[in-house]
KOLTOR-473956 format. One record per residue (C-alpha): residue number from 1; x, z, y. Coordinates in steps of 0.2 Angstrom, whole numbers, plus 5000, padded with zeros to 4 digits. Each point is the difference from the previous one (the first is absolute). Layout:
BEGIN
num->NUM	px->X	pz->Z	py->Y
...
***
This chain:
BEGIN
num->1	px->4926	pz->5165	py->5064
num->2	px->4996	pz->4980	py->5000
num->3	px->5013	pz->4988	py->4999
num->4	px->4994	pz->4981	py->5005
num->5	px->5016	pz->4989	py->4995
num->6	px->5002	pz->4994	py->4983
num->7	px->5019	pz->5003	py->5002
num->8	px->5002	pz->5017	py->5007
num->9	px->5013	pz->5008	py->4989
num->10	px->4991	pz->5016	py->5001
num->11	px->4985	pz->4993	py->4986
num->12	px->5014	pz->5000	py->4988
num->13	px->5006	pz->5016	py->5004
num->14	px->4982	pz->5008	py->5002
num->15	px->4984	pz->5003	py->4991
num->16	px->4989	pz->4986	py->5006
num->17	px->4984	pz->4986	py->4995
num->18	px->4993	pz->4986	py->5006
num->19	px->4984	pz->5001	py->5009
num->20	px->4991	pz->4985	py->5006
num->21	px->4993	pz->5004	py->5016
num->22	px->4991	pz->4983	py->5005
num->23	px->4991	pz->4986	py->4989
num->24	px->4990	pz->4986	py->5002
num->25	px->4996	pz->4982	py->4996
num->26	px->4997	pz->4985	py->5015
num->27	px->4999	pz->4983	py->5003
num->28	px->5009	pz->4995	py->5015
num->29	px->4994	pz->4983	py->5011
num->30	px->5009	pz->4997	py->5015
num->31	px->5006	pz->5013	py->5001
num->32	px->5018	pz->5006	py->5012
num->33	px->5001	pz->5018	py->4998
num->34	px->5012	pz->5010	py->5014
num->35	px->5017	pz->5006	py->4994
num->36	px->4999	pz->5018	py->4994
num->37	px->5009	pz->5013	py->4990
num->38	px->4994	pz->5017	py->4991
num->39	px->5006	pz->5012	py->4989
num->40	px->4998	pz->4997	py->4984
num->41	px->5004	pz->4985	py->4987
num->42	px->4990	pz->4986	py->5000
num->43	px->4996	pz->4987	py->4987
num->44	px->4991	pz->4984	py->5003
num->45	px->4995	pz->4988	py->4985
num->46	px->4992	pz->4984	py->5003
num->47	px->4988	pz->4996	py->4988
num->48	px->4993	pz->4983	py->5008
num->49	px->5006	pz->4988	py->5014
num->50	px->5016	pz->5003	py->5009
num->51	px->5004	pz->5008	py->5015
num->52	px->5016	pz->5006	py->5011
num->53	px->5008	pz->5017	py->5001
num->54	px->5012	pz->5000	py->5015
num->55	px->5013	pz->5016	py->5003
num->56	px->5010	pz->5003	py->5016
num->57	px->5014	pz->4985	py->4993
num->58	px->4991	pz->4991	py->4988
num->59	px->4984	pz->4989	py->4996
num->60	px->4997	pz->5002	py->4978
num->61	px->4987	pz->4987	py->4995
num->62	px->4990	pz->5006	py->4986
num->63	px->4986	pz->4992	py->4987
num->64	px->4990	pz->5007	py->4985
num->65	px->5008	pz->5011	py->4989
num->66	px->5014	pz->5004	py->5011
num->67	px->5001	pz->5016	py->5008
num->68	px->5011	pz->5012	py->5012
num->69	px->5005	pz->5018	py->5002
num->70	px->5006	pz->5004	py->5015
num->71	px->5007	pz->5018	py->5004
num->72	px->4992	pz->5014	py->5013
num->73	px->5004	pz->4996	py->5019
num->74	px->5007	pz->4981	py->4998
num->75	px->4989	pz->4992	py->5013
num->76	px->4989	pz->4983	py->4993
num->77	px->4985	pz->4993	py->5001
num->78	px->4988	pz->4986	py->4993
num->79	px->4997	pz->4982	py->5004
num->80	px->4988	pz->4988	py->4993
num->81	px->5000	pz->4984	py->5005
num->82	px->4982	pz->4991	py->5010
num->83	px->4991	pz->4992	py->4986
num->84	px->5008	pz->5011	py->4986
num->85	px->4995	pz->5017	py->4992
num->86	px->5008	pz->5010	py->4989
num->87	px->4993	pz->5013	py->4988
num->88	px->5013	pz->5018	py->4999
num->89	px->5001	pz->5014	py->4991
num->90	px->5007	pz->5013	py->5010
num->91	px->5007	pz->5019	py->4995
num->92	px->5008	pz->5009	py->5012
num->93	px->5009	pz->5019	py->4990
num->94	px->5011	pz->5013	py->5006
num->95	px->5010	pz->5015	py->4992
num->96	px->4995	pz->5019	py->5001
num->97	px->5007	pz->5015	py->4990
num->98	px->4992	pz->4999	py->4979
num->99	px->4988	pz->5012	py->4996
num->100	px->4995	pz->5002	py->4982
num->101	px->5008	pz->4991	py->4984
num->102	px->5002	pz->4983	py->5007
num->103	px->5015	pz->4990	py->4998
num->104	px->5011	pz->5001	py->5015
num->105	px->5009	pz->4985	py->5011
num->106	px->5016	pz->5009	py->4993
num->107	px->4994	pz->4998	py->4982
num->108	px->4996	pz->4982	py->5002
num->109	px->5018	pz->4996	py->5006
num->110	px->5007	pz->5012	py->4985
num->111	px->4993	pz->4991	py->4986
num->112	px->4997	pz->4982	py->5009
num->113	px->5016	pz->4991	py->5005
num->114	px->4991	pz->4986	py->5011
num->115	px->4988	pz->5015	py->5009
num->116	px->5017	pz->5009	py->5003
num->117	px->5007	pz->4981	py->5006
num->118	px->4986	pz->4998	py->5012
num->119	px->5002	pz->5015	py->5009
num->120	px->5017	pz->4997	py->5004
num->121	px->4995	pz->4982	py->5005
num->122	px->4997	pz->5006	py->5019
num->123	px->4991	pz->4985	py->5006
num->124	px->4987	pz->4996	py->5012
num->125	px->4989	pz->4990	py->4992
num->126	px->5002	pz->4992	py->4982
num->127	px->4991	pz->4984	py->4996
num->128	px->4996	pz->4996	py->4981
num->129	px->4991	pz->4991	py->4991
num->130	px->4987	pz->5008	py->4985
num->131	px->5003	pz->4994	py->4982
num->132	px->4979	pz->5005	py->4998
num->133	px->5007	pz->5017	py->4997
num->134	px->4998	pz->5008	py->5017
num->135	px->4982	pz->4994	py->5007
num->136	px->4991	pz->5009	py->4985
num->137	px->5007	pz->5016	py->5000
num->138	px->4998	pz->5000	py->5020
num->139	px->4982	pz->4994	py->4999
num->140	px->4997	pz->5016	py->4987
num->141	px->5008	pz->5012	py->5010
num->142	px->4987	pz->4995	py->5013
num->143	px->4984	pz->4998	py->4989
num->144	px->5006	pz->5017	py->4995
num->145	px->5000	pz->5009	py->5017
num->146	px->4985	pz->4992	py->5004
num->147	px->4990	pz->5008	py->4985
num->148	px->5010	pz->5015	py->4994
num->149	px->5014	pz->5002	py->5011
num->150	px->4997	pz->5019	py->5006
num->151	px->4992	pz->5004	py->4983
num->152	px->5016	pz->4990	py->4988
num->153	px->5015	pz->5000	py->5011
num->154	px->5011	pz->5002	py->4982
num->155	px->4992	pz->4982	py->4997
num->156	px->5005	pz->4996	py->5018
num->157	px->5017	pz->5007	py->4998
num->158	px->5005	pz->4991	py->4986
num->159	px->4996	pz->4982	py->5007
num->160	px->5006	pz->5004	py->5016
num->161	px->5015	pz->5005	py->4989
num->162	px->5000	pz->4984	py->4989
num->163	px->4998	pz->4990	py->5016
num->164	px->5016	pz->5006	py->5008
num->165	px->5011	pz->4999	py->4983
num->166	px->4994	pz->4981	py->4998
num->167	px->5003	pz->4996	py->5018
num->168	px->5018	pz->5009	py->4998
num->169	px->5005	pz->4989	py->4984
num->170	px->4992	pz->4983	py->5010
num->171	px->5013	pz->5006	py->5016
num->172	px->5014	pz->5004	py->4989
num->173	px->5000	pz->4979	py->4992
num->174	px->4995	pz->4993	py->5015
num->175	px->5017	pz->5008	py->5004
num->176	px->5006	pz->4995	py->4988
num->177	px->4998	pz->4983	py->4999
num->178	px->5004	pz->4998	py->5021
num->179	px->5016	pz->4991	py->4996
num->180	px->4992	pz->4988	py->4987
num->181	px->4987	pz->4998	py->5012
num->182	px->5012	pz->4997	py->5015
num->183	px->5011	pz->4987	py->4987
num->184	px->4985	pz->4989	py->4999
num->185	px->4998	pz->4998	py->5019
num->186	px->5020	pz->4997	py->5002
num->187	px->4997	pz->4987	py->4985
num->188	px->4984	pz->4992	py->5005
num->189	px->5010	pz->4998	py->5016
num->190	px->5013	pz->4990	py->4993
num->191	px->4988	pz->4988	py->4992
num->192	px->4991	pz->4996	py->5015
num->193	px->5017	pz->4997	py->5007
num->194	px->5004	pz->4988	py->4986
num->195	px->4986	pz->4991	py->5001
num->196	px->5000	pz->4996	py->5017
num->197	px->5018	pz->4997	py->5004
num->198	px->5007	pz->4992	py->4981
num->199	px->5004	pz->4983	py->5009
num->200	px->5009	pz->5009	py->5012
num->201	px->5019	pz->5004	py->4995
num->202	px->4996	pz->5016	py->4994
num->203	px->5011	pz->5016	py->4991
num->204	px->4996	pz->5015	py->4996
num->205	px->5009	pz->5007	py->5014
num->206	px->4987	pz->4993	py->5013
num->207	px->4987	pz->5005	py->4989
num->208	px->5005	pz->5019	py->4996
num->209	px->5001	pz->4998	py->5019
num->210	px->4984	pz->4995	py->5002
num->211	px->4993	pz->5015	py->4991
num->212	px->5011	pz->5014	py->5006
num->213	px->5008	pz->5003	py->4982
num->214	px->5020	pz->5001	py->4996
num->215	px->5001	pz->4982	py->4989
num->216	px->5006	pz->5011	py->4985
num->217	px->4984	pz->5012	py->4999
num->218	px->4988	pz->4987	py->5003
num->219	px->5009	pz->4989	py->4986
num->220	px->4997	pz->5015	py->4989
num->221	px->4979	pz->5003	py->5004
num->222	px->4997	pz->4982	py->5001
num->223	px->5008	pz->4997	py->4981
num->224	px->4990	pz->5014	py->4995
num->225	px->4982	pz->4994	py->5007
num->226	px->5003	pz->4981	py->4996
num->227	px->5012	pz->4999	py->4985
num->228	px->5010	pz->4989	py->5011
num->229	px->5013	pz->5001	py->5013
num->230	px->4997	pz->4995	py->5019
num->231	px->5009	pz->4984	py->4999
num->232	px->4994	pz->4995	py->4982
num->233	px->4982	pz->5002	py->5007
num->234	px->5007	pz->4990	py->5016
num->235	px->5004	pz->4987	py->4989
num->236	px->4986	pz->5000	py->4990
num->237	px->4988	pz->4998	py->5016
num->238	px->5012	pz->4983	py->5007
num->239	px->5000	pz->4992	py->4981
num->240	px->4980	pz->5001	py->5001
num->241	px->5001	pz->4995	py->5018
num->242	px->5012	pz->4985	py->4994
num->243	px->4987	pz->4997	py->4983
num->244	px->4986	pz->4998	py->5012
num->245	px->5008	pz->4987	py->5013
num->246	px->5009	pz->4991	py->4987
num->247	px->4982	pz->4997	py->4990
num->248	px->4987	pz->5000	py->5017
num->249	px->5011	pz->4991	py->5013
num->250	px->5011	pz->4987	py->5002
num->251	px->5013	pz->5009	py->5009
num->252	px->5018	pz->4991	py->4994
num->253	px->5009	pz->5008	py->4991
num->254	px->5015	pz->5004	py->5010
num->255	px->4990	pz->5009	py->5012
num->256	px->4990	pz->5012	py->4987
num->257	px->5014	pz->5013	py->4999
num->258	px->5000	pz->5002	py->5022
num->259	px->4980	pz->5004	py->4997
num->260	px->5004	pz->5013	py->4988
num->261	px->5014	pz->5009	py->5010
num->262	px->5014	pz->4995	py->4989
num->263	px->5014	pz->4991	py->5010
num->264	px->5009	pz->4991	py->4987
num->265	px->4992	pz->4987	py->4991
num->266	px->5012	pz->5001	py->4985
num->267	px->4995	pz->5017	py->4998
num->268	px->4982	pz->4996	py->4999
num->269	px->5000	pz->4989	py->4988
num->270	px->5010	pz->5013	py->4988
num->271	px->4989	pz->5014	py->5003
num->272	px->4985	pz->4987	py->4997
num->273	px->5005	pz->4994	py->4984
num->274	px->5004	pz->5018	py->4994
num->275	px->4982	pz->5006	py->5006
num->276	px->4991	pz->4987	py->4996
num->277	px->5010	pz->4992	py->4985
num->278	px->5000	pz->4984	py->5009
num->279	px->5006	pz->4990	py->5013
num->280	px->4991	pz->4999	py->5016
num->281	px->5001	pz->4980	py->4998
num->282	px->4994	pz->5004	py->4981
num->283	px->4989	pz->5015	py->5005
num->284	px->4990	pz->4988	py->5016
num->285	px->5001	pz->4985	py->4988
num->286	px->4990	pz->5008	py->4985
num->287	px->4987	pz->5005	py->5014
num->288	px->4996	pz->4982	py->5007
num->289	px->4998	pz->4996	py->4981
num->290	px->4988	pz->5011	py->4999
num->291	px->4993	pz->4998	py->5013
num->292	px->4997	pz->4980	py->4995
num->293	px->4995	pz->5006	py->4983
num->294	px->4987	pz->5010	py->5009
num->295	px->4995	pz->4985	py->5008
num->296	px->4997	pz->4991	py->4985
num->297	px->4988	pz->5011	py->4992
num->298	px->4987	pz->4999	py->5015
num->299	px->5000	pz->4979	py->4999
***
């Protein structure tokens, strides 16, 4: 009996091994491959260039040393762009009932934890990204079965096993670290919203709003990336705004606080001094000196 899927419950219920039933190394150029599906796991590792691998929904952009499993049946296919080429490793296995003294798929997910986790993972496709771990035990399993393959298949086995476990533990932190992963795009988010709306009058309402987030949750993440609070980096970003047009321009003074999104002027000046331990008149006045000492020194 085969099985093609990577999550059919039977292989942890059954006796059953990995077989690789396809191999081969290519350089594409130009190339826009039709939309297929076959049934048995595929693996595709970019070695050089970069290229696009497009399922049914979705359009994954890989480049060297990133690779991608995707699971028996899920339809896909291959672009590279005019101009481009993109150098692939490809393997494609599926599942057949063990003969002999090999290790089983059962065995694997009884004594590894992340081979077990990525059975149970059920996905279509899973993008990652190789830690130089991966590439060199795929490129040995093919050496392998190009030279000794029907005479060693224990040698073939055992990196066809060691190449599922390390892509297992590599799935299983990828996993992992998702809601890190998503926290940096919510917070990276925030910061382009700062930066281009800080001389509005800005709170952390409209930008929570801006990035989809409850104003308590991306209070938390953001403290936890920058060390700061939304609003104490808010503040930082208008008292270097203020630093730079008090010392470059010769904006008066009553008007700086309305360039920097802060509606009182009173206000201003308190945060200013506390930032900057000065004044704004003390703060721009040490810069014109300055900038007439500088002036000095050229005569």
């Amino acid at each position: 009996m085969k099985r093609s899927s990577l999550y059919e419950s039977a292989l942890t219920r059954g006796e059953f091994l990995p077989k690789v039933v396809a191999y081969y190394y290519k350089q594409w150029e130009n190339y826009n491959m039709p939309f297929h599906a076959h049934n048995q796991v595929e693996i595709m590792y970019v070695i050089e260039g970069h290229c696009c691998v497009e399922t049914e929904g979705e359009s994954l952009f890989m480049k060297k040393g990133e690779f991608i499993i995707i699971d028996a049946e899920v339809t896909h296919r291959l672009l590279v762009e005019k101009g481009s080429t993109c150098r692939m490793l490809n393997i494609e296995f599926r599942f057949q009932e063990r003969k002999g003294f090999f290790p089983s798929i059962k065995d694997f997910a009884d004594e590894e934890q992340a081979f077990a986790r990525l059975l149970k993972m059920n996905a279509p496709y899973l993008l990652l990204k190789d830690p130089n771990e991966v590439y060199f035990v795929l490129k040995n399993l093919v050496l392998e079965m190009d030279e000794r393959g029907k005479e060693n298949l224990l040698m073939v086995h055992l990196l066809l096993s060691q190449l599922l476990i390390r892509i297992a533990r590599l799935a299983v932190e990828s996993k992992e670290n998702e809601p890190l992963q998503q926290a940096n795009v919510y917070v990276k988010q925030a910061l382009t919203y700062i930066q281009e709306n800080y001389d509005c009058d800005i709170q952390m309402k409209d930008i929570a709003a801006d990035v989809n987030l409850h104003p308590g949750y991306l209070h938390r993440i953001f403290k936890n990336h920058t060390g700061l609070t939304v609003m104490e980096y808010l503040t930082s970003v208008r008292m270097e705004k203020a630093k730079m047009l008090l010392s470059e321009t010769d904006i008066p003074l009553i008007e700086i606080s309305d360039y920097i999104g802060i509606n009182s002027r009173q206000y201003f000046s308190s945060l200013f001094k506390k930032y900057a331990h000065q004044t704004p008149v003390e703060y721009r006045k040490a810069a014109m000196q300055k900038k007439e000492f500088a002036s000095w020194e050229r005569v």
